[in-house]
SEKEGU-414036 format. One record per residue (C-alpha): residue number from 0; residue in one letter; chain; x, y, z. Coordinates in nm, 4 decimals, decimal comma, always signed. Each point is the difference from the previous one (the first is absolute). Example, Ala and Ser with C-alpha at 12.3 -4.5 7.8 and 13.67 -1.06 7.14 Angstrom:
2
{0 'a' 'A' {+1,2300 -0,4500 +0,7800}},
{1 's' 'A' {+0,1370 +0,3440 -0,0660}},
***
This chain:
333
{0 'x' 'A' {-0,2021 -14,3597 +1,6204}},
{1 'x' 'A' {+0,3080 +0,1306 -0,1483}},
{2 'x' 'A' {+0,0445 +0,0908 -0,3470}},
{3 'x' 'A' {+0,3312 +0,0083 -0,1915}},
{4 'x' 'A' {+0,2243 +0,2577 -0,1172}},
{5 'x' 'A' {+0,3409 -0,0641 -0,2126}},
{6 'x' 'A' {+0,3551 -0,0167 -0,0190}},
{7 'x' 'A' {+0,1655 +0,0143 -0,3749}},
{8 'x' 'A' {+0,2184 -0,3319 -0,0561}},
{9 'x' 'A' {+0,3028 +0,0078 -0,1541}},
{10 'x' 'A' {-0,1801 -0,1037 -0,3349}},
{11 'x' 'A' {-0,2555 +0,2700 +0,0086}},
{12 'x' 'A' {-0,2764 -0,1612 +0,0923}},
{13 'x' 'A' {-0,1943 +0,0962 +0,3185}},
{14 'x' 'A' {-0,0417 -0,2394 +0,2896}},
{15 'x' 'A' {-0,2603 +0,0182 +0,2880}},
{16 'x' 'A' {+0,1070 +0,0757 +0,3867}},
{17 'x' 'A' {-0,2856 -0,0252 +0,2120}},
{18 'x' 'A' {-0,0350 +0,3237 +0,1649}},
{19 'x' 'A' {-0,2342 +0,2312 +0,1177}},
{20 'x' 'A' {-0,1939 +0,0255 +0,3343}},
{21 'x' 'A' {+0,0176 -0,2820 +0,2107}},
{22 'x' 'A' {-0,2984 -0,0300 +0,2338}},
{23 'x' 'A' {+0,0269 -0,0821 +0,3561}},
{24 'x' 'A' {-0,2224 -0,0928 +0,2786}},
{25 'x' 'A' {+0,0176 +0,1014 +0,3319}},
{26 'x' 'A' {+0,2611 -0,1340 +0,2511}},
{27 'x' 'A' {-0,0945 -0,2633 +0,2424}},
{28 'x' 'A' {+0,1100 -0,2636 +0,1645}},
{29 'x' 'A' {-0,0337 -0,4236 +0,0271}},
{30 'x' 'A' {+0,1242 -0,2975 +0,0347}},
{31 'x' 'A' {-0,0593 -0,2956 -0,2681}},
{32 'x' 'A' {+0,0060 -0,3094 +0,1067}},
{33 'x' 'A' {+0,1732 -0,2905 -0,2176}},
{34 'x' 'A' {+0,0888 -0,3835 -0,0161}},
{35 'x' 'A' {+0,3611 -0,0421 -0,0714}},
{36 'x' 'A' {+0,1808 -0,3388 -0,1761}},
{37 'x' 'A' {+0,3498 -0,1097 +0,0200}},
{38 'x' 'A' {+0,2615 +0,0731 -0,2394}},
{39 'x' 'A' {+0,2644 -0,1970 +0,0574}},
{40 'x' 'A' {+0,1342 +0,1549 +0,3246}},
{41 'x' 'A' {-0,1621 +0,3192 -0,0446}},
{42 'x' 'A' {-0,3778 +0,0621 +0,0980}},
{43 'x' 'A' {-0,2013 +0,2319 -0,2594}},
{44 'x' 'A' {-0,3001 +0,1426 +0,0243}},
{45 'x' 'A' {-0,2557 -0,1326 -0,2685}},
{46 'x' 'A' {-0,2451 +0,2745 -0,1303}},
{47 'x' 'A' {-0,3365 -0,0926 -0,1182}},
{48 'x' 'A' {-0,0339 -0,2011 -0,3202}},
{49 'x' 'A' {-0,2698 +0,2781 -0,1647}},
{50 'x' 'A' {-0,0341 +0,3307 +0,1270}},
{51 'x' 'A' {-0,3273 +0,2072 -0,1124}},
{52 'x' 'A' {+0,0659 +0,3436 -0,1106}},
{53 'x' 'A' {-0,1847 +0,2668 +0,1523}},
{54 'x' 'A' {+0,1869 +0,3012 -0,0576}},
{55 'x' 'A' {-0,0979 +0,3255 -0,2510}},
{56 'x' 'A' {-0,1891 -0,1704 -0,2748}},
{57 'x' 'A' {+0,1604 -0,3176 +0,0300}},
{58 'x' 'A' {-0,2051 -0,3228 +0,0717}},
{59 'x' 'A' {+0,1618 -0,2880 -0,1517}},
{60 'x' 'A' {+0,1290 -0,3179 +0,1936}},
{61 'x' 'A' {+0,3568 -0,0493 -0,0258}},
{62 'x' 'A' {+0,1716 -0,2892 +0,0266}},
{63 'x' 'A' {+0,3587 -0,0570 +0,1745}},
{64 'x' 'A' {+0,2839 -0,1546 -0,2690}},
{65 'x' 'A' {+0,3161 +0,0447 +0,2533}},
{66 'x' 'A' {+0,1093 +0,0606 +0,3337}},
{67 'x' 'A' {+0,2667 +0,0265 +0,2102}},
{68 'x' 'A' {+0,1424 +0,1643 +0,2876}},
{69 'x' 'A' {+0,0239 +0,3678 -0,1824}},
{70 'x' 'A' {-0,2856 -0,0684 -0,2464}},
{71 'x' 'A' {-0,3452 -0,0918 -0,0591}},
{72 'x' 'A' {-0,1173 +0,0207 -0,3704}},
{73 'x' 'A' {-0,3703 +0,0491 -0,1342}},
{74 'x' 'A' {-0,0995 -0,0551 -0,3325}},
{75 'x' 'A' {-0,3379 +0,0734 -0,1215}},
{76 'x' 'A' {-0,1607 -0,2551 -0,2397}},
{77 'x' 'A' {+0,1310 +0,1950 -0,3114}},
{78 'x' 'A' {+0,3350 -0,0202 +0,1108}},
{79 'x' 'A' {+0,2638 -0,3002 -0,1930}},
{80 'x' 'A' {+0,1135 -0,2271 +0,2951}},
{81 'x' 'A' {+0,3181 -0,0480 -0,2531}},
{82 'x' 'A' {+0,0787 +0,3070 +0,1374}},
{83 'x' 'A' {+0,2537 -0,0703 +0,2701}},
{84 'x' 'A' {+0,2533 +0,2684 +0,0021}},
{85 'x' 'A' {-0,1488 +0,2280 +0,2472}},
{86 'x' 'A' {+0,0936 -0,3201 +0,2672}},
{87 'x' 'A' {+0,3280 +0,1010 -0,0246}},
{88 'x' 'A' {+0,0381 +0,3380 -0,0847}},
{89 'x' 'A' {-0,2622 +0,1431 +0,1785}},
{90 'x' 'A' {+0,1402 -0,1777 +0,3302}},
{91 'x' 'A' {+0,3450 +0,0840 -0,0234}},
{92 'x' 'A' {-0,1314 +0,3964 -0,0496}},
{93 'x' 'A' {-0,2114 -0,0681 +0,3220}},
{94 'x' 'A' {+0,2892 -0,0813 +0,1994}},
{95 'x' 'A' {+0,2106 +0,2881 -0,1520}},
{96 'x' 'A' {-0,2491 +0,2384 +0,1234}},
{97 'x' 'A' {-0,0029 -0,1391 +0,3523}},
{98 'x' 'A' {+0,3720 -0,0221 +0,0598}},
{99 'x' 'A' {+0,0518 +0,3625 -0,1638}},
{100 'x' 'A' {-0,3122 +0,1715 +0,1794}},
{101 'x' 'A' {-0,1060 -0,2814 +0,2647}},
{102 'x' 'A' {-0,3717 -0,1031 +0,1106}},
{103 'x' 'A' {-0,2860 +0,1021 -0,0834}},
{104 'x' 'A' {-0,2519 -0,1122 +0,2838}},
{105 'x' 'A' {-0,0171 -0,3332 +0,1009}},
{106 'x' 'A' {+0,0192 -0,1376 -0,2992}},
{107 'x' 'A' {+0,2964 -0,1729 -0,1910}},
{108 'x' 'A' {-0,1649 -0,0909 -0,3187}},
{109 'x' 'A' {-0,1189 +0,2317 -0,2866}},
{110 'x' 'A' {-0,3849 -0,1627 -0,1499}},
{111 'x' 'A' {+0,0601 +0,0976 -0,3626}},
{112 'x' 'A' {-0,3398 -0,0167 -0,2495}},
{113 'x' 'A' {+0,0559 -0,0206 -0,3434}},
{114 'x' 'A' {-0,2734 +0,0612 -0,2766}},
{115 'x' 'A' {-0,0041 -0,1540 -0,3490}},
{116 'x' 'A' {-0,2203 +0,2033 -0,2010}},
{117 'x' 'A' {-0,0890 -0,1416 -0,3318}},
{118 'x' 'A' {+0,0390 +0,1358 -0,3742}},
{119 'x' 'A' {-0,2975 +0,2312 -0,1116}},
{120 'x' 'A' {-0,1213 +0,0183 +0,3732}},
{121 'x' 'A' {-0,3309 +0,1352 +0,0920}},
{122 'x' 'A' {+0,0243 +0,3399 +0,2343}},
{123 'x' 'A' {-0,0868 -0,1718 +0,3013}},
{124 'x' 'A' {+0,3133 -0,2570 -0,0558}},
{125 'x' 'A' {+0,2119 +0,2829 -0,1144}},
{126 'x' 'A' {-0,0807 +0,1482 +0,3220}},
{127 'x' 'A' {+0,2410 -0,2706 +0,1728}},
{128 'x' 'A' {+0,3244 +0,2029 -0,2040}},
{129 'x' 'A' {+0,2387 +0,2334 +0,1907}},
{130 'x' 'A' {+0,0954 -0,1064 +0,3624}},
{131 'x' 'A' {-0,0243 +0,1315 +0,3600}},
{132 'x' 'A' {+0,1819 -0,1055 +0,3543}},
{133 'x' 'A' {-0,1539 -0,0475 +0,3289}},
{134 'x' 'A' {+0,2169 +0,0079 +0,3252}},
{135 'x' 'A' {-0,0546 -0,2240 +0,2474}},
{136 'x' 'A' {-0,1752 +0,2456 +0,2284}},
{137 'x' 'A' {-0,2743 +0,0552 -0,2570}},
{138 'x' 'A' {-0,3237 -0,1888 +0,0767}},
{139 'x' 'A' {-0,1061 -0,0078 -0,3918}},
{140 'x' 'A' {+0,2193 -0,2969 -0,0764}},
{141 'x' 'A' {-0,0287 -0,1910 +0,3230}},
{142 'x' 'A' {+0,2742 +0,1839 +0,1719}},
{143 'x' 'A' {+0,2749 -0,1714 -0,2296}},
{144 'x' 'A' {+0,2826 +0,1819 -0,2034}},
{145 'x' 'A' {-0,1015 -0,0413 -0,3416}},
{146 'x' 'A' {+0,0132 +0,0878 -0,3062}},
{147 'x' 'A' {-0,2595 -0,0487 -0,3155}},
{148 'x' 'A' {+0,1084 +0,0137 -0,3954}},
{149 'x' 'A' {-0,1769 -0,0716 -0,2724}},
{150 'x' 'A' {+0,1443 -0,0063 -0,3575}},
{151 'x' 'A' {-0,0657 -0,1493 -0,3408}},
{152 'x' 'A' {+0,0040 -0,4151 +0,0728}},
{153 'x' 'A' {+0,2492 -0,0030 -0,2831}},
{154 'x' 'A' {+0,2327 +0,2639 +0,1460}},
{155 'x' 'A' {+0,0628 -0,1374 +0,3571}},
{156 'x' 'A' {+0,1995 -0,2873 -0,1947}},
{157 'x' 'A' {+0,2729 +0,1195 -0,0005}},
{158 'x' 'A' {+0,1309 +0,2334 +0,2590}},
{159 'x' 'A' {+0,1359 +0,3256 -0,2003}},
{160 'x' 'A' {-0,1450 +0,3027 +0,0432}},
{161 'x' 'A' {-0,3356 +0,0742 +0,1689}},
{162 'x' 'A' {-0,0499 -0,3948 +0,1145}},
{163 'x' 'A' {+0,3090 +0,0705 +0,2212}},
{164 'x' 'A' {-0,0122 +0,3310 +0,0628}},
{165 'x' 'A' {-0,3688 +0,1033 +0,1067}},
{166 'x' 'A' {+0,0577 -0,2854 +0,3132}},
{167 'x' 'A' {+0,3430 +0,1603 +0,1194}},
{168 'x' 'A' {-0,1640 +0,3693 -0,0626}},
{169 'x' 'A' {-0,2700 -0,0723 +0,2140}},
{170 'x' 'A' {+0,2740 -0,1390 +0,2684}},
{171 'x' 'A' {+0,0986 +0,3392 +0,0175}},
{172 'x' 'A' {-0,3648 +0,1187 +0,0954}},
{173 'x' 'A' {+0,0214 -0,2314 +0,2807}},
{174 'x' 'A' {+0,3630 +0,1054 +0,1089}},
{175 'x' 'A' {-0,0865 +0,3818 -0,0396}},
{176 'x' 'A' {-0,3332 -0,0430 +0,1874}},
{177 'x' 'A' {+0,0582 -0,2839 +0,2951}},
{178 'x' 'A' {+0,4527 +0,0480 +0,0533}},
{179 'x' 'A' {+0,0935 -0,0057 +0,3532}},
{180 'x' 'A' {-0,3642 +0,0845 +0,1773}},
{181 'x' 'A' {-0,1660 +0,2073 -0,2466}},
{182 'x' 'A' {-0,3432 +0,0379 -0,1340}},
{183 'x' 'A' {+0,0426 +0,2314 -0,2540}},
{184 'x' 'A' {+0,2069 +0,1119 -0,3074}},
{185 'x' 'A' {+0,0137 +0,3549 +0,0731}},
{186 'x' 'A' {+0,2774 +0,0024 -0,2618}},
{187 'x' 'A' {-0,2554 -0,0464 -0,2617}},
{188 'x' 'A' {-0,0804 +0,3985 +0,0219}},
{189 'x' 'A' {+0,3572 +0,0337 -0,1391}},
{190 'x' 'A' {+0,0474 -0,3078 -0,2419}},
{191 'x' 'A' {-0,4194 -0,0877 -0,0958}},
{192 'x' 'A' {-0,0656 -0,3089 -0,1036}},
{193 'x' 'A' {+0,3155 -0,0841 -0,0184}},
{194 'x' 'A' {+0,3230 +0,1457 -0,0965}},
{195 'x' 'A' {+0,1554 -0,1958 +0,2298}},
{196 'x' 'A' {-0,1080 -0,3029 -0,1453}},
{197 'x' 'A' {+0,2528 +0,0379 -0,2558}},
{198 'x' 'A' {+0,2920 -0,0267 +0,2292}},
{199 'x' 'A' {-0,1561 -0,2695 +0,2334}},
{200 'x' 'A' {-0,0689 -0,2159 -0,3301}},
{201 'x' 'A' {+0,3353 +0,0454 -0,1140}},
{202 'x' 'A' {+0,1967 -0,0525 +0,3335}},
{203 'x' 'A' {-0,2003 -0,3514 +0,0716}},
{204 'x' 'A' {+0,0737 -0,1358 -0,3520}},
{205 'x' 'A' {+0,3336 +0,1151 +0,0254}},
{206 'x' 'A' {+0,0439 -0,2329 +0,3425}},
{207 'x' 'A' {-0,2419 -0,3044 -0,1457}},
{208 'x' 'A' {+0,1787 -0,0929 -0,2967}},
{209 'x' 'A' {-0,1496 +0,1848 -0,2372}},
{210 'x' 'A' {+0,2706 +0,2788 -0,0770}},
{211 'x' 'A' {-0,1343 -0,0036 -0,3710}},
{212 'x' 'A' {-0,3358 +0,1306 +0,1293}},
{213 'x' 'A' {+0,1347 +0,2378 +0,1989}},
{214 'x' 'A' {+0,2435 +0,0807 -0,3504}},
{215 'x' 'A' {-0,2882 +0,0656 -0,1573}},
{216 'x' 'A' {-0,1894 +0,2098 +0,2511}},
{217 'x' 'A' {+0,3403 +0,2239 +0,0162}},
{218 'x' 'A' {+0,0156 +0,0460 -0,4038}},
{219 'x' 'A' {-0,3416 +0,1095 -0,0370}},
{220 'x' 'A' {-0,0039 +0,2471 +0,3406}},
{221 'x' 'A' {+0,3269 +0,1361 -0,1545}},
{222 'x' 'A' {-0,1532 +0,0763 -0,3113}},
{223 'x' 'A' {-0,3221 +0,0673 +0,0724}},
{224 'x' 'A' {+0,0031 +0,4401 +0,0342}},
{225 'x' 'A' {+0,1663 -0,0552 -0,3451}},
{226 'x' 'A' {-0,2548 -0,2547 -0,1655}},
{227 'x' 'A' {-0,3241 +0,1241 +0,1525}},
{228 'x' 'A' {+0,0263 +0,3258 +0,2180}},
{229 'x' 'A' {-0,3623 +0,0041 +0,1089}},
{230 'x' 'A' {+0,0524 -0,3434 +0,2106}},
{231 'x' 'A' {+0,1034 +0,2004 +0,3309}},
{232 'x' 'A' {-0,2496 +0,2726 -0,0751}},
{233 'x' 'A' {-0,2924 -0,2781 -0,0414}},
{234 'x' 'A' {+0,1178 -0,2410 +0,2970}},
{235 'x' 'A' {-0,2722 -0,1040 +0,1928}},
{236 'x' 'A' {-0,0565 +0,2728 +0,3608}},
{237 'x' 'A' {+0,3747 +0,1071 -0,0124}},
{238 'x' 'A' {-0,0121 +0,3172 +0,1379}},
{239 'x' 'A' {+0,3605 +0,1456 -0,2292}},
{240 'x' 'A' {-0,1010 -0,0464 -0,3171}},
{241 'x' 'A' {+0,2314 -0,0442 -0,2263}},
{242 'x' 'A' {+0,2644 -0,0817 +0,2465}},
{243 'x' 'A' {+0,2644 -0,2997 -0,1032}},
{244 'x' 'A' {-0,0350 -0,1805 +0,3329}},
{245 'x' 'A' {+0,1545 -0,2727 -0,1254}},
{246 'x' 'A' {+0,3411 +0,1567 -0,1372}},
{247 'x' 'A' {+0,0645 +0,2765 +0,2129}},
{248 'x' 'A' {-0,1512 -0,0653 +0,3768}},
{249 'x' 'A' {-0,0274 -0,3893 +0,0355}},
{250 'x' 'A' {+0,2434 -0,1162 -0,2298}},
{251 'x' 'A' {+0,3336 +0,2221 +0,1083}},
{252 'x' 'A' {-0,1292 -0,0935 +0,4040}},
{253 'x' 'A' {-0,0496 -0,3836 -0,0913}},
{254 'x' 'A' {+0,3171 +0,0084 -0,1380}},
{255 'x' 'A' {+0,2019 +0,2077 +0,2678}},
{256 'x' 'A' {-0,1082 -0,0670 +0,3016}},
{257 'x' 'A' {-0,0848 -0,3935 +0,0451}},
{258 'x' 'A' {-0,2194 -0,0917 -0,2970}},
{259 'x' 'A' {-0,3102 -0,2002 +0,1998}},
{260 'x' 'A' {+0,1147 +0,0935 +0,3188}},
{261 'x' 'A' {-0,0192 +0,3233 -0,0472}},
{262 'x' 'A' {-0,3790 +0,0020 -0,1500}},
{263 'x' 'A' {-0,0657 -0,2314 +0,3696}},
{264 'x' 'A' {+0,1574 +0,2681 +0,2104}},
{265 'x' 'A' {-0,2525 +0,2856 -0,1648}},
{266 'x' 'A' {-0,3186 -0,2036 +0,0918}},
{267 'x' 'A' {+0,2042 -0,0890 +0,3592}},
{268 'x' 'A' {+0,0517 +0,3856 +0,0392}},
{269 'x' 'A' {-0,3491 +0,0741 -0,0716}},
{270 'x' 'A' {-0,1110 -0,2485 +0,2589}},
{271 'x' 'A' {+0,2348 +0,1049 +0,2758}},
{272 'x' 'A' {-0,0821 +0,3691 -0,0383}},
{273 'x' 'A' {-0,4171 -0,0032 -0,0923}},
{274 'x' 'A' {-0,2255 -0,1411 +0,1579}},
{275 'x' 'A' {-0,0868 -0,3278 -0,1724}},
{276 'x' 'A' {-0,3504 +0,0869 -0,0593}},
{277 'x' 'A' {+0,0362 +0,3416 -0,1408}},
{278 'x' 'A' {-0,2212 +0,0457 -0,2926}},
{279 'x' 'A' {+0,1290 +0,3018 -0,1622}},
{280 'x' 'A' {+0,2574 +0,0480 -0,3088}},
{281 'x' 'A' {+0,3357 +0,1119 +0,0149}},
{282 'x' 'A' {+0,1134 +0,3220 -0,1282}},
{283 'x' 'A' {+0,2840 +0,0385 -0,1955}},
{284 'x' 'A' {+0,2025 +0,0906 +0,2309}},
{285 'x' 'A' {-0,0899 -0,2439 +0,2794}},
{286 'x' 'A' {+0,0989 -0,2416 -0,2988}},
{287 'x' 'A' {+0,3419 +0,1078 -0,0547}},
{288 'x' 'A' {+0,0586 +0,0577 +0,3749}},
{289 'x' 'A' {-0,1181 -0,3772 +0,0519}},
{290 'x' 'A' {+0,2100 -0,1000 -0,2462}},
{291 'x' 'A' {+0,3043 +0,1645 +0,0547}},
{292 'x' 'A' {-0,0376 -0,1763 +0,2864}},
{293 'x' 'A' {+0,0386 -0,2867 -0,1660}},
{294 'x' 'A' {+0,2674 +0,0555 -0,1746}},
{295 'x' 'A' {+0,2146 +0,1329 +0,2735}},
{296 'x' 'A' {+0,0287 +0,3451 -0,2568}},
{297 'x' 'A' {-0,1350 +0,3084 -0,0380}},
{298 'x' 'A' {-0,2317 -0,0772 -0,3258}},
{299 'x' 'A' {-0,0624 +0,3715 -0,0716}},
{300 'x' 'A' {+0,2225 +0,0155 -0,3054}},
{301 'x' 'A' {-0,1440 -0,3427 -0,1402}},
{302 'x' 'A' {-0,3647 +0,1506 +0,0710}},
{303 'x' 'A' {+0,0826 +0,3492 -0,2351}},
{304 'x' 'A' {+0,1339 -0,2462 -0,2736}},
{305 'x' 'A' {-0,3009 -0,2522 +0,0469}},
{306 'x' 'A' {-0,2790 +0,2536 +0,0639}},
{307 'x' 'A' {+0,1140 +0,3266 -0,1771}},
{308 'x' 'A' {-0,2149 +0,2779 +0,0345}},
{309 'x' 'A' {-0,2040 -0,1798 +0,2415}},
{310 'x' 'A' {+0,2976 +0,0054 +0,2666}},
{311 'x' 'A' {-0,0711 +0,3772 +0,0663}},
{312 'x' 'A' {-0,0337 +0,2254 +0,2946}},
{313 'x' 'A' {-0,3206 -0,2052 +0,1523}},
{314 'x' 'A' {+0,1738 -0,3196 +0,0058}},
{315 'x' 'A' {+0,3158 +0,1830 +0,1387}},
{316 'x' 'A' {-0,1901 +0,0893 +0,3062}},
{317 'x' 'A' {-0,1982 -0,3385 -0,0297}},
{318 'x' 'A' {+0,3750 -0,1738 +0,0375}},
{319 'x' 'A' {+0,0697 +0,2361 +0,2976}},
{320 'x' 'A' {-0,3301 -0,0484 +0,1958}},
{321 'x' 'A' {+0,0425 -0,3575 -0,0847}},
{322 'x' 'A' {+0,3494 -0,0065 +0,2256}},
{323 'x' 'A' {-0,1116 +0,2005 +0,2572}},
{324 'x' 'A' {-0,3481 -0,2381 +0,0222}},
{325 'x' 'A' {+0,2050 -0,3217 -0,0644}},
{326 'x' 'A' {+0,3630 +0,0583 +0,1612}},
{327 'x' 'A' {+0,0752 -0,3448 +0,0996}},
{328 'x' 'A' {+0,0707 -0,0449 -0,4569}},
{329 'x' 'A' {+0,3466 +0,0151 +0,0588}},
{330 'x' 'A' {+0,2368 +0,1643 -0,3018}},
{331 'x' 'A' {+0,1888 +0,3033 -0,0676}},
{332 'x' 'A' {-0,2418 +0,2707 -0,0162}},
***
């Protein structure tokens, strides 16, 4: 289980983003079999009515409020049923994800497992908090892409914040881990658990309607060195502490160089150059070799502003092995 760390909002205040290590099982493969209704003139696939958790210390039996062709949604008994946002939003992120990155498996619906945990909860209910993804190759959740949140019952009412955030951030954990083939994020040596997240949250909001979200998300990552300059230094498993990832490395190539299609390309060139099932990090400069990539650019310059003294003579010669061992990343060296 996940706990949660903090971004400052523009009032001051501190609000949760589930982060810190996601666990994962190991990689397998099945097929699940299903009973499918007609929708009008489109056949969808109807997932089970409950589903019985049996994942980490979860054990409760959820049952499923919504469905349709890009999502199934799980509530636990604590959960509101009032609570119908996520139908929409949640969907239309879903189907973001797959036209900007593409499959993932077999699969064309994200299962989506929301906790409600009540006031004064007891450890054991408190236990439900934070969130975690599972990609569809992953046995512990029934070989389904899905994500599980829980949250305060009151604060998945309305969807500001953490009730719309923590889904899309885990997403990205799904993206990062399962784009194009693979079956690992071996980017999470560079970024932990995750800088990227920050980027990925704001690019789907920005394409799902919810530009004030992703307003938000941009005024407190612009502000943030100023306001609190521990948060990159305290950033769950990044390995540059104290590096503004967000500002200067994703932010200038998000902007520059294709916005969500450029983020896709990076996992695509990852794919197309690793093997899918390699298990180690990147290095830094494998990372801005993969990335350049990416861009079409030579990302050196961007990678002294973003990663200072970090971006010294070992990640110099990282970068350089990095072309020689990957010379089908095509840019201006």
């Amino acid at each position: 289980m996940r706990s949660l760390t903090v971004l400052i909002t523009a009032g001051g205040l501190l609000t949760g983003l589930c982060l810190a290590g996601c666990k994962k099982s190991v990689r397998k493969t099945n097929s699940i079999t299903t009973t499918s209704t007609s929708t009008g003139s489109v056949v969808v696939s109807m997932p089970p009515a409950t589903w019985q958790e049996h994942w980490f210390a979860h054990n409760k039996l959820l049952s499923r409020v919504y469905y349709n062709a890009n999502l199934a949604l799980y509530f636990d008994s604590g959960m509101d049923t009032a609570v119908v946002w996520p139908r929409k939003q949640l969907s239309d992120a879903w189907v973001y994800i797959k036209k900007t990155y593409g499959a993932f498996g077999d699969s064309t619906r994200l299962y989506v497992v929301m906790h409600g945990i009540p006031p004064n909860a007891d450890p054991i209910e408190n236990g439900y908090g934070g969130g975690h993804p599972s990609p569809y190759y992953d046995a512990s959740h029934d070989y389904r892409n899905t994500i599980d949140c829980g949250l305060g019952v009151v604060e998945w009412t309305t969807p500001t914040g953490d009730p719309i955030r923590e889904p899309v951030h885990e997403m990205g954990h799904i993206v990062a881990s399962a784009s194009y083939g693979a079956v690992h994020d071996v980017s999470s040596s560079i970024w932990g658990d995750s800088k990227f997240a920050e980027i990925f949250m704001y690019d789907v909001l920005m394409n799902i309607g919810r530009q004030d979200e992703a307003a938000a998300i941009y005024q407190q990552l612009s502000t943030v060195q100023a306001t609190d300059p521990d948060y990159n230094i305290n950033y769950p498993g990044v390995a540059y502490p104290g590096a503004d990832f967000f500002m200067n490395w994703f932010y200038p190539i998000y902007s520059k160089y294709g916005k969500g299609a450029v983020l896709a390309r990076y996992f695509n060139e990852l794919a197309t150059n690793l093997p899918h099932d390699r298990s180690d990090g990147l290095n830094l400069g494998e990372f801005v070799h993969f990335f350049s990539g990416a861009a079409g650019v030579n990302l050196s310059a961007q990678a002294k502003i973003a990663f200072g003294d970090y971006w010294n003579t070992t990640a110099l010669q990282q970068l350089k092995e990095a072309q020689e061992d990957y010379p089908k990343v095509k840019y201006n060296y």
